[in-house]
C-alpha positions as CSV (number, residue, x, y, z in Angstrom):
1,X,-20.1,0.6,-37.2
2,X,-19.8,-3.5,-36.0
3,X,-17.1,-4.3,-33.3
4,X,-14.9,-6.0,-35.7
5,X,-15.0,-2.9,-38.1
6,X,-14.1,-0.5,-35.2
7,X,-11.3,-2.5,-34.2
8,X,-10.2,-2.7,-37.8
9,X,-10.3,1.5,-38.3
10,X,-9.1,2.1,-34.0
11,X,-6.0,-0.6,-35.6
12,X,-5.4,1.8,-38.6
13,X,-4.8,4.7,-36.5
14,X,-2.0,3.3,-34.3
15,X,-0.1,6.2,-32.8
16,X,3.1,4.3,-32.4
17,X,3.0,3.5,-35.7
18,X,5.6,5.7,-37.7
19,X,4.9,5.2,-41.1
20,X,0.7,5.6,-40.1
21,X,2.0,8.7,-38.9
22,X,2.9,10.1,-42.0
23,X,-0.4,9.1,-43.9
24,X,-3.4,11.5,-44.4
25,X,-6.6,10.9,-42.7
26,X,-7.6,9.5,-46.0
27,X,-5.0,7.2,-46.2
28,X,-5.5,6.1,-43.2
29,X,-8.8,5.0,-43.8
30,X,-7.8,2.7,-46.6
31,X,-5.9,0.6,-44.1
32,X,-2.6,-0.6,-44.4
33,X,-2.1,-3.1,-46.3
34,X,-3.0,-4.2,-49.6
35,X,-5.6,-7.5,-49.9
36,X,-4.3,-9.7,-50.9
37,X,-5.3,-11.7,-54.8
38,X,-8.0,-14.8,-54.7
39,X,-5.6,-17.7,-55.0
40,X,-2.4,-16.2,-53.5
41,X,-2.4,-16.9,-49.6
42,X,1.9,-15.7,-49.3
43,X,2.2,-14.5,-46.0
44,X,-0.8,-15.7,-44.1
45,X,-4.1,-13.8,-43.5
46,X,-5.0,-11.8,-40.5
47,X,-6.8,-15.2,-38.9
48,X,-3.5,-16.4,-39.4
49,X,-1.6,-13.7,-37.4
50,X,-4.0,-13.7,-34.8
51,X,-3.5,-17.4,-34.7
52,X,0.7,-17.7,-33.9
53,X,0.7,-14.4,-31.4
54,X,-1.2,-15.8,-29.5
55,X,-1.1,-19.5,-29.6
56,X,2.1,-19.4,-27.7
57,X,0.1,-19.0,-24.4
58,X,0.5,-22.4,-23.3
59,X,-2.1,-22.8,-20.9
60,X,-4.8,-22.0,-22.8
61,X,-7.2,-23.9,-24.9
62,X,-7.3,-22.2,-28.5
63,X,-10.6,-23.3,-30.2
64,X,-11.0,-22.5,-33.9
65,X,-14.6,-21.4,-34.4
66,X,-15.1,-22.1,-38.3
67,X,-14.2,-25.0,-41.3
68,X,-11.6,-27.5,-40.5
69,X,-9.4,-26.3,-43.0
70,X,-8.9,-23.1,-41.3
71,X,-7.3,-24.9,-37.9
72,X,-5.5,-27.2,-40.6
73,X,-3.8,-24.8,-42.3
74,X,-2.6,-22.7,-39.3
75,X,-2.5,-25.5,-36.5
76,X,1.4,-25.1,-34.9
77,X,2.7,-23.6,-37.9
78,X,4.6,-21.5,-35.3
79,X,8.2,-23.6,-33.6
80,X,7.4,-22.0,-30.1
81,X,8.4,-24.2,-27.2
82,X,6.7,-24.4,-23.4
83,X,8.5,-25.4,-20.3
84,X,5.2,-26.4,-18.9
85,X,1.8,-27.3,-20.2
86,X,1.3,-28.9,-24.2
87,X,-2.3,-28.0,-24.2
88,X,-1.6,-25.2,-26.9
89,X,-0.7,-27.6,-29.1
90,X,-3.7,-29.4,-28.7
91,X,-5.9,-28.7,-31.9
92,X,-9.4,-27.3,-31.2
93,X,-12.0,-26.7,-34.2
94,X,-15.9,-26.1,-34.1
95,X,-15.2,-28.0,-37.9
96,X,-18.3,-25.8,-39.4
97,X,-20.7,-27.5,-42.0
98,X,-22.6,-26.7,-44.5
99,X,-25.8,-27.2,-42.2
100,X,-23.9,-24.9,-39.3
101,X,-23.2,-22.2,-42.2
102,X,-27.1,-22.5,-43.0
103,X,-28.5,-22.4,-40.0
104,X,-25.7,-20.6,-37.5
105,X,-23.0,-21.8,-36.0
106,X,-23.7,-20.5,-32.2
107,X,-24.9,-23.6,-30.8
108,X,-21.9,-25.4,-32.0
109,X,-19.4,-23.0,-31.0
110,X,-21.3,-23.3,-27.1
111,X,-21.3,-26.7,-26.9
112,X,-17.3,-27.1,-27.9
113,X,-16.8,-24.7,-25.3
114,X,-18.3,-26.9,-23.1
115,X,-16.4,-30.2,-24.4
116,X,-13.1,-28.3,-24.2
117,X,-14.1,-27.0,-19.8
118,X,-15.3,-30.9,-19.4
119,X,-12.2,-32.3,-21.0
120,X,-9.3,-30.7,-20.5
121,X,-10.6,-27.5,-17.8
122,X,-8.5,-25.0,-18.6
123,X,-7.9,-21.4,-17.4
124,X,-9.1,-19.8,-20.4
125,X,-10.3,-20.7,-23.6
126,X,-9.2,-18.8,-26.5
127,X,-11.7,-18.4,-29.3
128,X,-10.5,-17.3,-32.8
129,X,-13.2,-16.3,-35.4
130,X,-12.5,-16.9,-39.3
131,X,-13.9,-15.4,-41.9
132,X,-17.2,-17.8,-42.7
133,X,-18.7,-17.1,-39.1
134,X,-17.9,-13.4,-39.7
135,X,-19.6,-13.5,-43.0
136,X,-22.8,-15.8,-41.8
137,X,-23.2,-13.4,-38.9
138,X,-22.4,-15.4,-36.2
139,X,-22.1,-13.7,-32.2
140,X,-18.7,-14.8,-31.1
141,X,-18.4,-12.0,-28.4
142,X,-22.3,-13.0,-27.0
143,X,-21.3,-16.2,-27.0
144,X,-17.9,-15.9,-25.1
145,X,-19.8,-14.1,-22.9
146,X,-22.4,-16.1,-22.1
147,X,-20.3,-19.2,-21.9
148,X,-17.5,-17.2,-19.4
149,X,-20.8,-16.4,-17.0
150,X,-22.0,-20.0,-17.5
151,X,-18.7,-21.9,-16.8
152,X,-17.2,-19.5,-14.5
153,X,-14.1,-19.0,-17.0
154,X,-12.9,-16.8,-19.2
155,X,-14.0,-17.2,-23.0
156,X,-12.0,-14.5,-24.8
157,X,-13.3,-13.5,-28.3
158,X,-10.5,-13.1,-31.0
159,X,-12.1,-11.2,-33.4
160,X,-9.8,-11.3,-36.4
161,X,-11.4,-13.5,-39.6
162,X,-8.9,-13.9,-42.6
163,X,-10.8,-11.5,-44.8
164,X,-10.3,-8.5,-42.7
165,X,-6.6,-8.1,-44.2
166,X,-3.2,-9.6,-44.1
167,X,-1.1,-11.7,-41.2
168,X,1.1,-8.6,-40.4
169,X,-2.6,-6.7,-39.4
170,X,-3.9,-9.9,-37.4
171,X,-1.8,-9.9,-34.5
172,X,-3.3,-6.2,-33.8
173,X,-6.8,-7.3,-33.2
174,X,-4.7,-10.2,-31.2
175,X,-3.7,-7.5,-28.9
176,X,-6.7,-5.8,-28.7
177,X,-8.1,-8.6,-27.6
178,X,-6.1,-9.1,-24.4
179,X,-5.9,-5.3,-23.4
180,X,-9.9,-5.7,-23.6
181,X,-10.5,-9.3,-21.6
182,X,-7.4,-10.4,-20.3
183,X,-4.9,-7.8,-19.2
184,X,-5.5,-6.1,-15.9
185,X,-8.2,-8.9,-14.6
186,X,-6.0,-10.6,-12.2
187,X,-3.5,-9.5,-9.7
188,X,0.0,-11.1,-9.0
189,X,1.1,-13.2,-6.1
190,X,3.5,-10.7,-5.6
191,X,5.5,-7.7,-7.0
192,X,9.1,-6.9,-7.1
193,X,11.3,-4.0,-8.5
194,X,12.3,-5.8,-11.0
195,X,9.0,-7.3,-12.7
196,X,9.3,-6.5,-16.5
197,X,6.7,-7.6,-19.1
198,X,8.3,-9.2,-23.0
199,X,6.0,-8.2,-25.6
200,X,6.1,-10.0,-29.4
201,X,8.7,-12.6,-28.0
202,X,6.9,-16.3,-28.9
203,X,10.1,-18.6,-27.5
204,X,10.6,-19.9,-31.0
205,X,13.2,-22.7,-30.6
206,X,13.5,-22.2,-27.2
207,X,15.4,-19.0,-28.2
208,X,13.7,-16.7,-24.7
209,X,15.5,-19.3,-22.9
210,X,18.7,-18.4,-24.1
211,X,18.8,-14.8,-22.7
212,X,16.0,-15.6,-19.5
213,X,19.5,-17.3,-17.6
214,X,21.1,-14.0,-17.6
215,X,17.8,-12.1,-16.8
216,X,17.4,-14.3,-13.6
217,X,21.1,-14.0,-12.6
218,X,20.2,-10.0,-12.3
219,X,17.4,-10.4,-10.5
220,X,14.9,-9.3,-13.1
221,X,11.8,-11.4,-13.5
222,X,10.3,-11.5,-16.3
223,X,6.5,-11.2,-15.2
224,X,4.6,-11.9,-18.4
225,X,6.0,-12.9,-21.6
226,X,3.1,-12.1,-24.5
227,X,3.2,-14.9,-25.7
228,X,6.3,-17.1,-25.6
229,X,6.3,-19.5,-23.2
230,X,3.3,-17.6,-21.3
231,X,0.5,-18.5,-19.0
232,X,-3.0,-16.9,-18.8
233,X,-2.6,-15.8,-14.8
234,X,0.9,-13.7,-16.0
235,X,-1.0,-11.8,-19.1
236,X,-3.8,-11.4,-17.0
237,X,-1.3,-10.0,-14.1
238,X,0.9,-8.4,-16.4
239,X,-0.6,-4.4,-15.7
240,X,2.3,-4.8,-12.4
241,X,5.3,-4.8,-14.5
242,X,7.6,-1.4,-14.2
243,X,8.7,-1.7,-17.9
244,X,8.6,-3.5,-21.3
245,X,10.4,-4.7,-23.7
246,X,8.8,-4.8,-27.6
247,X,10.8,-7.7,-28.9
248,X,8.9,-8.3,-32.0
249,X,9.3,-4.9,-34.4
250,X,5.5,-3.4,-34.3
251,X,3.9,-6.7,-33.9
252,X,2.3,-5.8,-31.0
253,X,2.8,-2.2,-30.8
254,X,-0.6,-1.6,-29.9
255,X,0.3,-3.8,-26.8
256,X,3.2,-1.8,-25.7
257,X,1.8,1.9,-26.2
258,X,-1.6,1.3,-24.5
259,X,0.0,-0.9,-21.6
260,X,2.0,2.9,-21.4
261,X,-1.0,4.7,-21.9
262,X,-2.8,2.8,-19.3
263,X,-0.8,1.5,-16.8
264,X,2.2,3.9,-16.8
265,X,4.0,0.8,-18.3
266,X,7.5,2.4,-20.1
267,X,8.7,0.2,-23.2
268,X,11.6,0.2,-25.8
269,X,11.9,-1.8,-28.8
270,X,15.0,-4.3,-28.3
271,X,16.6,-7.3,-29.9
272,X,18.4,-10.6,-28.1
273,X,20.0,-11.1,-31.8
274,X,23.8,-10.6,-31.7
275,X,26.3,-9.2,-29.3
276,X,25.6,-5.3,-29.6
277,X,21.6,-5.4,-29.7
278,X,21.8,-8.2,-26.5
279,X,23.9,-5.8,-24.4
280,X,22.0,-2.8,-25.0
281,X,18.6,-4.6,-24.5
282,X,19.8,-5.3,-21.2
283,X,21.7,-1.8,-20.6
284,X,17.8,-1.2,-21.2
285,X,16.1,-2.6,-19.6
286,X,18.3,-2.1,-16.3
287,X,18.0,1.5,-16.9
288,X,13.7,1.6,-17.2
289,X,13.9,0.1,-13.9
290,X,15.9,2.0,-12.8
291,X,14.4,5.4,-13.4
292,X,11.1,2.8,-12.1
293,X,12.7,2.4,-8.5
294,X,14.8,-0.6,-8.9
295,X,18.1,-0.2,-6.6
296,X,20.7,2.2,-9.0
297,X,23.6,-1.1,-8.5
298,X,21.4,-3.1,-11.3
299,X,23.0,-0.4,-13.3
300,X,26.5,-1.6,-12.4
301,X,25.9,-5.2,-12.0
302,X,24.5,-5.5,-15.6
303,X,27.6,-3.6,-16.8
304,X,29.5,-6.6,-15.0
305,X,27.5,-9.2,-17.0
306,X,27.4,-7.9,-19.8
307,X,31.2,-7.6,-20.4
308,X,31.8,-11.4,-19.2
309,X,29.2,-12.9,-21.8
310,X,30.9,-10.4,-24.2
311,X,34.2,-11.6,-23.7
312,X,32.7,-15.2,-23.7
313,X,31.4,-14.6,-27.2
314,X,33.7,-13.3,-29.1
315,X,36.0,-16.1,-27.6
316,X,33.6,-18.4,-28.8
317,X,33.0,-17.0,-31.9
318,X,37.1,-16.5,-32.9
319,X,37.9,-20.2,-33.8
320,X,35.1,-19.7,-36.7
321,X,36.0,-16.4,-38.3
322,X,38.7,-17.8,-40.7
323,X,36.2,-20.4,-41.9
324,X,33.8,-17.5,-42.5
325,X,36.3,-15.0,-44.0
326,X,35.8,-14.0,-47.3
327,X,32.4,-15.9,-47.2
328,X,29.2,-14.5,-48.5
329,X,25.3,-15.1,-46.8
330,X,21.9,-13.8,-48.3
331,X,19.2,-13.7,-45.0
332,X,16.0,-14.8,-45.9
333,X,13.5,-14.2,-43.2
334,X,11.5,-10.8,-42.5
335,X,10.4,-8.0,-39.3
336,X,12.6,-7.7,-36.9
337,X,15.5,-10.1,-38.4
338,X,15.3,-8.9,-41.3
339,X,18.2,-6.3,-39.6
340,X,18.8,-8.0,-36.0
341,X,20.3,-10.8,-37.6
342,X,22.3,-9.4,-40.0
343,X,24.4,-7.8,-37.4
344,X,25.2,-11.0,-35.7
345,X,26.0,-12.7,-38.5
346,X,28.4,-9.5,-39.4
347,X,29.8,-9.8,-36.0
348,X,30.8,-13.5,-36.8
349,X,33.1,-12.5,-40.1
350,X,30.4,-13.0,-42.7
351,X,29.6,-10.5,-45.3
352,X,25.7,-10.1,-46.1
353,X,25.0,-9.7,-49.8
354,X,21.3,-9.2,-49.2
355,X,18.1,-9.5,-46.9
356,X,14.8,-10.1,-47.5
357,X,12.3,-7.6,-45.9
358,X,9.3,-9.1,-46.1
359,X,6.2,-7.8,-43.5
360,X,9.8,-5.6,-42.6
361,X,8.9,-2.1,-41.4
362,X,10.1,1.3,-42.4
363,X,12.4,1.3,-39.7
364,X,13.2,-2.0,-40.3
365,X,14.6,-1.2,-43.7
366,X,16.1,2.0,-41.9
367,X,18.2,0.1,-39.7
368,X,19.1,-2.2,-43.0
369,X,20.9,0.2,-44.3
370,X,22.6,1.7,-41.8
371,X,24.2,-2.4,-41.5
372,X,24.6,-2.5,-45.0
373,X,24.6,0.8,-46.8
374,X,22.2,3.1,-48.6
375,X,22.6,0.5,-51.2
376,X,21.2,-2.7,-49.4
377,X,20.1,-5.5,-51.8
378,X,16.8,-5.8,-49.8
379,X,14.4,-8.3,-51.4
380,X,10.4,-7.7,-50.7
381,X,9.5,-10.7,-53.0
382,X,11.4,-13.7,-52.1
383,X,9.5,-16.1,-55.2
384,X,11.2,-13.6,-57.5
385,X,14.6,-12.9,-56.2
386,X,17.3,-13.3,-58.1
387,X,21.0,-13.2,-56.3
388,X,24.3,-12.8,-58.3
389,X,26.5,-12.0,-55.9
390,X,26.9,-14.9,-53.5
């Protein structure tokens, strides 16, 4: 069996996944999502997931190894921000011809390797494979390789081309790929207690920097965020960490269980979205470190914060609620907001008709209905929907 088909079928029998857990051996084998129809690209193929989770690194140099279009199409399609280096958004393509797809497209891949270290020297260079290098038979991972032991650096293979399956299934390999090159290779400056690693939180519109204040004021750093706002050394680093948070629902499960698995790494699946899921994230995350070693008064200084930015909120939010009364909202976005959202928006007076649930999990849609009731208007195909009741 290939690398990239072993990493496919090790993918489709995800332990922490619960709805794989309820499939048959058989089943399992099929995959897990259905391909998707020649002409109909909704939701992004697996190149595509691979792409945005980890593109928010911002250090690193993210070099599209196949046609143009492919880093066109996908090229910061993602509204992360970075508090330090732009080089991420810096667009990096091998930009494949017809001659490369002939003859092979090794030798170009090497020498933009070499154009990217000359240029711009970064810590690592990020190399994603689409599907027309996949299909010609191209090397990526002997390639990386040779160019990591050439240059000195690390050239990490991302080994997810567009045909392999949807963009829900590409941010697996994604993760794979860092728990096989990057995680574990380095070692931090330092450690505290209170070192605690983000997984599946990409910093869109700034949004980690809303909650990382109070983080900070506790005394909890966050050592690695994967991939929001992250640098290479942190992921590299990020084995140290004495918990996890899995922001993102099952994007990066894989991630979280075999950084537990591994490293002795505890994890919980949180949300910073509205009052209720932000407090008990951090009632969390104080207690993992906790149990970890942290000092027990974390427990009782987190409490303490906690019920001032509560009391801050809802006095914020009270001058709106007659605006909102009596007013009706229908969320369209998918995963994890497809239910972390709706309960702040409940929380600010607004009744939810309906919420799309698209790339939405089972229990995703679980936690749906126990915000809306058994009979949730949830929408899987946004083109089609059709809303009467706003």
């Amino acid at each position: 069996m290939s690398s990239l088909a072993a990493t496919v079928q090790n993918i489709f029998n995800e332990p922490g996944c619960a709805k794989n857990g309820r499939k048959s051996e058989a089943e399992r084998k099929k995959g897990c999502t259905k391909q998707l129809q020649p002409g109909s690209a909704a939701g992004g193929c697996a190149f595509d997931g691979a792409k945005i989770a980890l593109q928010p690194f911002t250090d690193v140099a993210h070099l599209v190894h196949g046609p143009i279009a492919c880093e066109g199409n996908s090229w910061d399609n993602r509204g992360a921000a970075s508090s330090g280096s732009n080089l991420w958004r810096t667009a990096f393509t091998t930009d494949l011809s017809e001659t490369d797809i002939v003859f092979g497209g090794e030798k170009r891949l090497c020498e933009a390797i070499k154009e990217i270290i000359d240029k711009c020297d970064p810590p690592a260079i990020f190399v994603d494979q689409t599907c027309i290098p996949a299909m010609i038979g191209d090397d990526v991972n002997a390639v990386c390789k040779a160019a990591s032991q050439r240059f000195g650096k690390p050239v990490i293979p991302i080994n997810s081309p567009g045909f392999v399956g949807s963009k829900n299934l590409g941010n697996k390999p994604a993760g794979e790929a860092l728990l096989d090159y990057v995680i574990g290779t380095q070692e931090p400056d330092y450690t505290t207690p209170y070192d605690i690693n983000l997984i599946g939180e990409y910093n869109l519109s700034g949004e980690l920097w809303q909650v990382k204040p109070l983080l900070d004021e506790l005394g909890v750093r966050i050592l690695s965020c994967i991939s929001g706002d992250g640098k290479y050394s942190q992921v590299a680093s990020s084995h140290r960490a004495r918990a996890a948070m899995l922001v993102c629902s099952k994007s990066m499960i894989n991630v979280a269980r075999k950084m537990d698995q591994r490293y002795g790494i505890p994890f919980f699946e949180g949300s910073f979205y509205g009052i209720q899921d932000s407090s008990e994230s951090l009632r969390q995350i104080a207690r993992l470190l906790v149990e970890r070693g942290a000092p027990k008064d974390l427990l009782g200084r987190t409490q303490a914060v906690i019920a001032r930015e509560k009391a801050w909120a809802w006095a914020a939010i009270e001058p709106y609620k007659p605006r909102f009364e009596g007013k009706k909202a229908l969320l369209i976005t998918g995963g994890v907001k497809s239910w972390s959202v709706v309960a702040a928006l409940q929380q600010a007076g607004l009744e939810l008709v309906g919420t799309s649930v698209k790339k939405s999990t089972r229990e995703d849609k679980e936690r749906i209905k126990e915000l809306l009731g058994q009979d949730a208007h949830m929408i899987e195909d946004r083109r089609r929907a059709k809303c009467t009741g706003c």
